[in-house]
C-alpha positions in Angstrom: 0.0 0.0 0.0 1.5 3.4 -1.0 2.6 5.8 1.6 -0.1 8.7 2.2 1.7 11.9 0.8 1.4 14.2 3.6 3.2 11.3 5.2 6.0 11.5 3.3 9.2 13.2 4.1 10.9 15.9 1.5 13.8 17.2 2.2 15.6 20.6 0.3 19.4 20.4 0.4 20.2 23.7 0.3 17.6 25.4 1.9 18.8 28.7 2.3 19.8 28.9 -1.7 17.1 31.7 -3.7 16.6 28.5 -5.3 15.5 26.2 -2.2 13.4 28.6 -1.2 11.6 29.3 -4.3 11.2 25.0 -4.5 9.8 25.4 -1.4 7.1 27.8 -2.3 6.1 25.5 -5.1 5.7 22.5 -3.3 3.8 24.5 -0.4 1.4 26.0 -2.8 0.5 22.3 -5.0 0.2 18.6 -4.0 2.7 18.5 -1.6 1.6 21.4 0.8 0.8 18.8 3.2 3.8 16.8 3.2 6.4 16.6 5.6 9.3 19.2 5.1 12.6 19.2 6.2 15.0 21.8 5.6 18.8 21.2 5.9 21.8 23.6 4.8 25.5 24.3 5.5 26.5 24.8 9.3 27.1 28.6 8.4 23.3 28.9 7.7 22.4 26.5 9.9 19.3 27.7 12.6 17.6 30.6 9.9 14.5 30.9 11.1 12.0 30.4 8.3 8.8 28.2 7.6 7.7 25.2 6.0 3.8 24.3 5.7 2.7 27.8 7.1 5.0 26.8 10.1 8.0 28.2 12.0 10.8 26.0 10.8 14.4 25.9 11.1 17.1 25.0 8.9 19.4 22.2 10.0 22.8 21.8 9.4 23.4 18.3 7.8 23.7 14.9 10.0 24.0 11.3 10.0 19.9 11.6 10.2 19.2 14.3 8.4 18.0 12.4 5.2 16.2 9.0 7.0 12.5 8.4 6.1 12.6 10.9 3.2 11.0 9.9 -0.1 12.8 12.1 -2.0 15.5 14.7 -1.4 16.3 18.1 -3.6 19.9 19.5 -4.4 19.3 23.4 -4.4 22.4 24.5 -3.0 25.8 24.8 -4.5 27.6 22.0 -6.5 30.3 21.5 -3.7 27.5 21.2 -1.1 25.9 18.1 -2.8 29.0 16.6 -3.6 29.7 16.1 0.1 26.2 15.0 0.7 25.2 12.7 -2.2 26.7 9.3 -0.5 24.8 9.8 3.1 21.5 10.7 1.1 21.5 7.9 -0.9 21.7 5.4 1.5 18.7 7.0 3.2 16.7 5.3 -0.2 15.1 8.0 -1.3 14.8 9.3 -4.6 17.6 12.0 -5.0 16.6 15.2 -7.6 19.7 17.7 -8.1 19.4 21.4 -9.4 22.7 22.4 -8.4 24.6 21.2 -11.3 26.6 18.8 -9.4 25.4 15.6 -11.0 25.0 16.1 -14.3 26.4 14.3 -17.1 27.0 11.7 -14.2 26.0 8.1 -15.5 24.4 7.3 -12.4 21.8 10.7 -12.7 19.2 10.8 -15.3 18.6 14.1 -16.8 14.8 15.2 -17.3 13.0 18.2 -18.7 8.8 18.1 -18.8 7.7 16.7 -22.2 11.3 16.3 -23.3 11.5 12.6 -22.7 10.6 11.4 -26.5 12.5 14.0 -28.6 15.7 13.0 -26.1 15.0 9.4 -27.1 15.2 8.4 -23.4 11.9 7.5 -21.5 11.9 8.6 -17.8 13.3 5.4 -15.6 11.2 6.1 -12.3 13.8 3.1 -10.8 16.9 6.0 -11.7 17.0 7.1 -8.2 19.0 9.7 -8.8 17.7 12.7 -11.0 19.1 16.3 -12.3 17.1 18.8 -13.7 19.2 21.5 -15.6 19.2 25.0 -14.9 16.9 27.7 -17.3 20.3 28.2 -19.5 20.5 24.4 -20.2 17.0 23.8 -21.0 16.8 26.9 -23.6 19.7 25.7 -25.5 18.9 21.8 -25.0 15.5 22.3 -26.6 16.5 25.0 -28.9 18.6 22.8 -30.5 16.4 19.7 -31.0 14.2 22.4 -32.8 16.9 23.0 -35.1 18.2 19.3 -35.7 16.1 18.5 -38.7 17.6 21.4 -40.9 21.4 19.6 -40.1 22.7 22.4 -38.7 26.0 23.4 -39.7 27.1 24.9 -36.3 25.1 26.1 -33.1 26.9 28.6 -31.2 25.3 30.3 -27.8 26.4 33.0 -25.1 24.7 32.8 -21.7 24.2 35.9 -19.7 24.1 35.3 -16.1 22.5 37.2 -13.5 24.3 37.5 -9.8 21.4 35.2 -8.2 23.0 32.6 -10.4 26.5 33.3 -9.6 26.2 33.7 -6.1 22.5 34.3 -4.9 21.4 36.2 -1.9 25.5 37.8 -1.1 25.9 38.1 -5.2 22.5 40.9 -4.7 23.5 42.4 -2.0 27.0 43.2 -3.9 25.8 44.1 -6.7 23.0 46.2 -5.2 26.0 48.1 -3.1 28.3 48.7 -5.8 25.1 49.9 -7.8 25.1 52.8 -4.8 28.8 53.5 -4.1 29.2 53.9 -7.8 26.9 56.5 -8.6 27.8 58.4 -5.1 31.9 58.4 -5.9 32.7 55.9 -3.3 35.6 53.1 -3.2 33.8 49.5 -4.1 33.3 46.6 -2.0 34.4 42.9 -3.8 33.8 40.7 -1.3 31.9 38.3 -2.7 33.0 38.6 -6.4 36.5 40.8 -6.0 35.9 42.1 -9.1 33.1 45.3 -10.2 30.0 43.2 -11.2 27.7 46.5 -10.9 27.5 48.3 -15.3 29.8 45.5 -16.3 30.0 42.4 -18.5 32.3 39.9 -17.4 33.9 36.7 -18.4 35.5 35.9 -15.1 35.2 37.0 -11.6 38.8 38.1 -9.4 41.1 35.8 -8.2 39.9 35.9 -4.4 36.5 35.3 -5.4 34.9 31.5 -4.5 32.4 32.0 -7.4 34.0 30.5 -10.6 32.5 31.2 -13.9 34.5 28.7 -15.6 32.8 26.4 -13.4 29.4 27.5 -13.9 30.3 27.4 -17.9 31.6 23.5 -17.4 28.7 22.6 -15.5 26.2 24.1 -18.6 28.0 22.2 -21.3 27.1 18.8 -19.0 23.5 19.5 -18.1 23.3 20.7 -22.0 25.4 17.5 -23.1 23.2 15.2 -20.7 19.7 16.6 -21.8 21.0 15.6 -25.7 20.5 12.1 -27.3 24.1 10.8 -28.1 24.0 11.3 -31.9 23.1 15.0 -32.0 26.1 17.6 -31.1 26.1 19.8 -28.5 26.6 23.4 -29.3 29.4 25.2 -28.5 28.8 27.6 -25.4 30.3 30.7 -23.2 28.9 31.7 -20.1 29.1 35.9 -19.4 28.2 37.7 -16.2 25.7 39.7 -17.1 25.0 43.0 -14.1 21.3 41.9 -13.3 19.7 40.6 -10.2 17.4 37.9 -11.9 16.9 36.1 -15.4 19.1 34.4 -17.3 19.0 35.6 -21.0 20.7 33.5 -24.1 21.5 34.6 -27.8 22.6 31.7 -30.3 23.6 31.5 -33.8 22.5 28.4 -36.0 24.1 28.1 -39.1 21.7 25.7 -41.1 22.5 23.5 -44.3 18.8 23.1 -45.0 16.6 26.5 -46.2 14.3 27.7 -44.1 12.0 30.8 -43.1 11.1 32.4 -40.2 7.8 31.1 -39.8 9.0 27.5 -40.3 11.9 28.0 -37.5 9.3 29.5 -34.8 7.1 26.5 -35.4 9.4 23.8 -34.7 10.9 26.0 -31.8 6.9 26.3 -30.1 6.5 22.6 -30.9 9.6 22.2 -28.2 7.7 24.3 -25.7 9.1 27.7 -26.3 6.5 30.8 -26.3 7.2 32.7 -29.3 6.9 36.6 -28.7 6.1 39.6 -30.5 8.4 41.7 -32.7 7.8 44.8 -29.9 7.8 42.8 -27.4 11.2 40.9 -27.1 12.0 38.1 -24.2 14.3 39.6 -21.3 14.9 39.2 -18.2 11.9 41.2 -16.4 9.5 39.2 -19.0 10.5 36.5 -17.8 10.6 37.0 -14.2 7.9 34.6 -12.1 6.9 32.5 -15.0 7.8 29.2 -16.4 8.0 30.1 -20.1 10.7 29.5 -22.3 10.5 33.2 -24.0 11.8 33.6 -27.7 11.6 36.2 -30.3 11.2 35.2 -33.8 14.1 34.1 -35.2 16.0 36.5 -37.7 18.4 35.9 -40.4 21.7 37.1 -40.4 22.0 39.4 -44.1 25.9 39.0 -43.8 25.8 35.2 -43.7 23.2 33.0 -46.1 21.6 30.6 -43.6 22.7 32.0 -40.5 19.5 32.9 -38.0 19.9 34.8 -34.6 17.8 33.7 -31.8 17.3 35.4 -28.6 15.3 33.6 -25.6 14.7 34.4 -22.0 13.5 32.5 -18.9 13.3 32.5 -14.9 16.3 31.0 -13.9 14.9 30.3 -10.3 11.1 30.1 -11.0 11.6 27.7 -14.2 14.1 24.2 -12.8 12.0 25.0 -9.6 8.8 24.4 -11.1 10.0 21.4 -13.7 11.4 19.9 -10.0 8.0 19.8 -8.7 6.6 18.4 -12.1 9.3 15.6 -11.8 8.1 14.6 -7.6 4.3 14.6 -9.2 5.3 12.0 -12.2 7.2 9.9 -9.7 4.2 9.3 -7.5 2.4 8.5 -10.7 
């Protein structure tokens, strides 16, 4: 006999993470509200006050119990954080899902994305026990270039622009929001967090002091991209830039295609992969996108200097979207 669901244990890894608590929201406000939550972080977080089912909770640091009795168990902090932690929550049983990036491209971790299961040509293994759902980046350049694969693209080139919740969450804002003010008052900077000015500037790397890596974060993409992709199409080749905005991850790619094609042709196939396409006036961005679980994208546009070259520009809510697709994965797993 199944387990009743507000029986069952869920625990978020990470729980202090933008993204934990943004999972947590979800899960409060749909089937599982009822459930039971447990929260669990790193020791330097550990005993933040917040709530879980409407109440007070507290946030753990991780112990030998920490994970026993859960059904399933979410990644939401950083990549280092559920390194250490993957071996004592697997024996727990449960069903692990990661968003932090850590376990992807790992053979042991199945890679999902909601109605993605067919056109990757791999059905979702319920038995996998161990999950990862890519970030908004990943998914808008997985499924952008299935969408693509049947005019034999010649090359698929995209740039990432990352916002500071991504590099670094709630600290990256903070900074970002202080430079913001000592830079337009004349006064020195503080780099704590980043050692670098992330406030009016594009960047391809952070300083040298700074625990934040983008090379990292750029490694990590080309995995969850590789991992979401059936083995015979090619990944694209990808660059990760920080980008001096609180929330929203935006991407532009470049498809050279062998085949012809037209504008109207391209959008199709891309809104057939679950993008929303958007008006010409009304561009994708990062404040479009912010609280919904679209995959924003303005109509594709050829490139005049290069014969079967098309531009493509997309947006999405890179806290709000793997989030929700989380939650959608928990639901089909009690199916």
């Amino acid at each position: 006999m199944a387990t009743p669901l507000e029986s069952r244990r869920i625990v978020v890894a990470g729980a202090s993470s933008l993204l934990g608590a943004e999972l947590k929201t979800l899960l409060e406000e749909g089937r599982f509200a009822a459930s039971d939550f447990r929260l669990v972080d790193e020791e330097t977080v550990a005993g933040l006050l917040t709530e879980a089912g409407g109440e007070p909770a507290v946030i753990q640091p991780v112990e030998e119990d920490s994970f026993n009795k859960a059904w399933i168990v979410f990644f939401t902090g950083s990549p280092a954080f559920s390194k250490r932690n993957f071996e004592l929550a697997r024996k727990s049983g449960a069903c692990l899902v990661d968003l932090s990036g850590e376990f992807a491209g790992h053979a042991e971790a199945q890679a999902w994305l909601p109605k993605f299961d067919a056109l990757a040509q791999a059905q979702l293994n319920k038995d996998a026990g161990v999950f990862a759902v890519p970030s908004a980046p990943a998914e808008l350049i997985a499924r952008l270039t299935i969408a693509l694969r049947q005019w034999s693209p010649g090359s698929l080139d995209a740039v990432v622009f990352q916002p500071v919740s991504s590099s670094a969450g709630k600290p990256g804002i903070q900074e970002l929001e202080s430079q913001t003010g000592q830079l337009l008052s004349f006064q020195s900077l503080g780099k704590e967090v980043f050692d670098a000015q992330v406030a009016f500037t594009m960047l391809d790397r952070f300083g040298s002091a700074s625990r934040h890596n983008l090379q990292s974060s750029l490694e990590i993409l080309r995995r969850e991209v590789r991992a979401c992709l059936p083995a015979a199409v090619s990944a694209p080749a990808l660059q990760l830039l920080h980008s001096p905005v609180y929330y929203g991850t935006t991407v532009t790619a470049c498809a050279r295609l062998a085949a012809s094609a037209g504008a109207a042709e391209l959008s199709k196939s891309c809104e057939s992969l679950g993008f929303s396409i958007t008006t010409e006036d009304a561009a994708p961005d990062n404040v479009s996108s912010a609280g919904e679980t679209s995959l924003q994208l303005a109509p594709p546009r050829p490139d005049p200097s290069t014969p079967g070259a098309w531009w493509f520009w997309a947006a999405a809510d890179n806290l709000r979207l793997p989030a929700a697709n989380a939650v959608k994965l928990a639901e089909k797993l009690l199916e």
